[in-house]
N, C-alpha and C positions, 0 to 999 in steps of 0.2 A: 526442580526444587529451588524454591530462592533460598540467598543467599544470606544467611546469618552477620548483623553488621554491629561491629562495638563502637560504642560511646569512645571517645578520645580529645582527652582535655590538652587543650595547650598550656602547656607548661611554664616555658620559654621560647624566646624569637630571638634569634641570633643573626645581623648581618655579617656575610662572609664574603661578599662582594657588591660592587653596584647593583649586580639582579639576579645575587642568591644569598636566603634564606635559608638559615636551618631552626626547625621544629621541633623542639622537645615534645614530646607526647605522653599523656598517661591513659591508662584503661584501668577503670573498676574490675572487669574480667580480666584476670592477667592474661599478656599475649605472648605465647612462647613460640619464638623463631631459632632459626640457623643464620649465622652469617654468610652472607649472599643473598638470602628471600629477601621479598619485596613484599609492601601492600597493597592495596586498592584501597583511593580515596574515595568517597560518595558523594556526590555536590551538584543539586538540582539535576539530575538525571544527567549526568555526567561523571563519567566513571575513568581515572589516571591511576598509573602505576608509579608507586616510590619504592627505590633501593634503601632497604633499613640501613641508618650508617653509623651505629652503636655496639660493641659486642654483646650477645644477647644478656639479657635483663629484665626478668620477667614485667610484665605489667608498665613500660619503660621502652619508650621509641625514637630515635631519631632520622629524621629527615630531611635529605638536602635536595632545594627546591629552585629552581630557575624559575623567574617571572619572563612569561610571554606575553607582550600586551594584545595580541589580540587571540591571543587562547579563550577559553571558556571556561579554563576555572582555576591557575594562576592568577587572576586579577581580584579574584572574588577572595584568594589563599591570603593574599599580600595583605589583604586589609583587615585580615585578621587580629584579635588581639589578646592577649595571656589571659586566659580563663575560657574565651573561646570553645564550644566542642564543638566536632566535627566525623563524622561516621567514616568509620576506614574497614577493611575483611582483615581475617585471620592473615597471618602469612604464609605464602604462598613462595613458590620455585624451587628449581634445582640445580640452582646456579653455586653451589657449593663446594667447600676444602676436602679434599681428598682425608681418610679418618687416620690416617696414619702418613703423613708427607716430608718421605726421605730427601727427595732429591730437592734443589733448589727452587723456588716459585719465581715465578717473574709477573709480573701485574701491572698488563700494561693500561692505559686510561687517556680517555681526554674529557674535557668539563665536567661534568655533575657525577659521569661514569666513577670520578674518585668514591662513592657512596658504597658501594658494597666490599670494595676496599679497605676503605677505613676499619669497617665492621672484622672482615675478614685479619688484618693485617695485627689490631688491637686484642682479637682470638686468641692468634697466631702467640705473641707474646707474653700473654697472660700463662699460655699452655707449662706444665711444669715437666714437662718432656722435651728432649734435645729440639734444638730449632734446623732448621734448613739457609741455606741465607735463600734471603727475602730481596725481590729489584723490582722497585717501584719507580715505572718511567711512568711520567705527568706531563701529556703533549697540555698546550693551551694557547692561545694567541696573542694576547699578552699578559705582562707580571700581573696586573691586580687581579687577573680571573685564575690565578693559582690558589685555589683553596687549601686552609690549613698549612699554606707555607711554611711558616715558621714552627710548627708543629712535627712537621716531617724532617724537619733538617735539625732541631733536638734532637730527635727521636735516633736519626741516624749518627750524632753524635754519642749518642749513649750506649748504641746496638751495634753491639761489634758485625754482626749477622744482617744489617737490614742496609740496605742502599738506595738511594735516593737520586732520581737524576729528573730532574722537572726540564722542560725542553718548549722553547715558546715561538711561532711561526711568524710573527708580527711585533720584530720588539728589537731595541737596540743595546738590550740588558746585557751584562758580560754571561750570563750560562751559556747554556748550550739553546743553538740555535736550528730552527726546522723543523723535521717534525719527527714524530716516535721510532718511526722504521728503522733508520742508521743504528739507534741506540741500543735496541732489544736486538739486531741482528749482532752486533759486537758484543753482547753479553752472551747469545745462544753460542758462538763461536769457540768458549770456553769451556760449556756442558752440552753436550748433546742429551743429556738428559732431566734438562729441564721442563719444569710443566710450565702451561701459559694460560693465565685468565685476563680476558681481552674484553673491555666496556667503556662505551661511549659514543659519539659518532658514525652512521652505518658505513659512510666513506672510511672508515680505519679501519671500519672490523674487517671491510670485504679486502682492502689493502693488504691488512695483516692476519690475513686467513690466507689469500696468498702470496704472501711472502714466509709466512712460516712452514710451508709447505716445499715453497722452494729450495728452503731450506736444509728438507731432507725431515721434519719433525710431521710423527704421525697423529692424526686424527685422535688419537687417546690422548695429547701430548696438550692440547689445548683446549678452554671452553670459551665458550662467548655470550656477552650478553648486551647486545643494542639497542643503543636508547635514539630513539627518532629525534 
């Protein structure tokens, strides 16, 4: 059965680094998601997957988008412009927040992988129920490809509960240096029972699938979702 596809105006174009973009979106048909789903973009018979990076909103999408130049339909995205439409599917996965989440979250991330995050994290404290603390490690390779910096380190200023440790592998910045493993094994080391939602480069996930393991934390205890 083919696939039902909605209309999707661009909104707004946002740079948030030298080769990412984020994409406002709107739909006449409102599109209701979960923080974590993704969409499917439609573009000359070429079909990508984007992490929604918005808390949900009916009819209202955000998208954060790396340019590949020799991708197939990054280039054709980039040169897009506000008014623009462009054919996306319903939302789709189950990359999603536990319906009731007692224990502490850890979320860990490197490049664009911040997208379902975001969504998630903005959920998380909108929610009018106790919070959990929240640890958002942000590997990247260096400062300017830290998306939403400054955003995140407000955020942790104002959120007793929510912690922020960005961690850069290529960079002579004063944070913290290297990459995400050190960081989330010294916070696992406090709660054993923490959950872990892990996205972004398949080298991390498969790294920190096992090392979380090593760990001693079970298989209910973390999700994943890889972005090639």
């Amino acid at each position: 059965m083919k696939e039902t596809l909605l209309k999707a105006t661009i909104e707004n174009i946002k740079s948030l680094s030298p080769r990412v973009l984020e994409f406002s979106l709107s739909t006449k048909s409102p599109i209701a998601f979960e923080s974590g789903q993704f969409i499917v973009i439609h573009h000359k018979g070429i079909e990508r997957s984007y992490s929604i990076s918005n808390k949900p909103k009916k009819g209202f999408i955000e998208l954060i988008v790396s340019l590949n130049k020799e991708g197939q339909l990054t280039p054709d995205l980039f040169n897009k412009n506000i008014g623009d439409v462009i054919d996306i599917s319903e939302a789709k996965g189950s990359f999603l927040l536990p319906e009731t989440p007692q224990n502490g979250i850890c979320f860990i991330c490197t490049g664009t992988g911040i997208g379902p995050f975001k969504s998630m994290i903005e959920t998380m404290l909108s929610s009018s129920t106790s919070l959990p603390a929240i640890h958002l490690v942000f590997g990247n390779r260096i400062e300017e490809d830290i998306l939403y910096h400054e955003y995140w380190t407000e955020l942790e200023a104002k959120q007793n509960d929510f912690h922020y440790y960005p961690v850069l592998s290529q960079s002579s910045w004063k944070g913290l240096k290297g990459y995400v493993h050190p960081i989330y094994s010294d916070i696992a080391q406090t709660n054993p029972d923490l959950l872990f939602y892990v996205c972004g480069w398949k080298n991390m996930c498969v790294e920190t699938r096992q090392q979380l393991k090593a760990l001693g934390f079970s298989r209910r205890q973390y999700k994943f979702e890889q972005y090639d």
